[in-house]
Structure formats: structure tokens, C-alpha cells
C-alpha angles and dihedrals in degrees: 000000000000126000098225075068093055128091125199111245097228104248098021125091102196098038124090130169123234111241093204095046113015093236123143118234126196110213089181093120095170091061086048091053089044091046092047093053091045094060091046094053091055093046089049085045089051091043097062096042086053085052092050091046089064099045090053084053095041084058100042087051088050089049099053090054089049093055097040098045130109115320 
């Protein structure tokens, strides 16, 4: 994308409007970079309660064999 395409949206520093397609863009990379580790963060967040989701189940099944084996 090249700047001599990019206008300044009046009041914001990082957005610019595309002159070809009218699109904003946003050049604030720090933010990016803020809002991609963020939602890391949160999958990798996700992805440990659904381990822990089937542990829980995993024990619950093991229990109830327990409880319903031989007597």
C-alpha cells in the first residue's frame, strides 16, 4: 500500500482512508501487536479450561466405575 494513497481521518492519528478504495486503515502497529497477544492470550486461556473440562470428566467417568464395580 503506498502512503501517497493514504488520507488522514480528521481527529485520529493512526487511521487513514484509502484513496482507491475508500477503505480505513489503521497504521497503529503497537495496538496490532497489543490486540494479537491479547487474543492469544484468551485461546490459550479457552484451551486450558477445555483441558480441564475433560479431566473433570475423565475423573467423573473413573469414579463411577469405581462406584459401580464388583461388590
Amino acid at each position: 500500500m503506498n502512503s501517497d494513497n493514504l488520507i488522514p481521518v480528521e481527529g485520529e492519528r493512526h487511521l487513514f482512508r484509502d484513496k482507491n478504495t475508500g477503505a480505513i486503515v489503521n497504521t497503529d502497529s503497537s495496538s496490532y501487536d497489543q490486540y494479537i497477544k491479547m487474543k492469544k492470550r484468551k485461546q490459550s486461556e479457552r484451551d486450558e479450561l477445555d483441558s480441564l473440562k475433560q479431566d473433570i470428566e475423565e475423573i467423573k467417568s473413573l469414579l463411577r466405575e469405581i462406584t459401580n464395580g464388583p461388590r
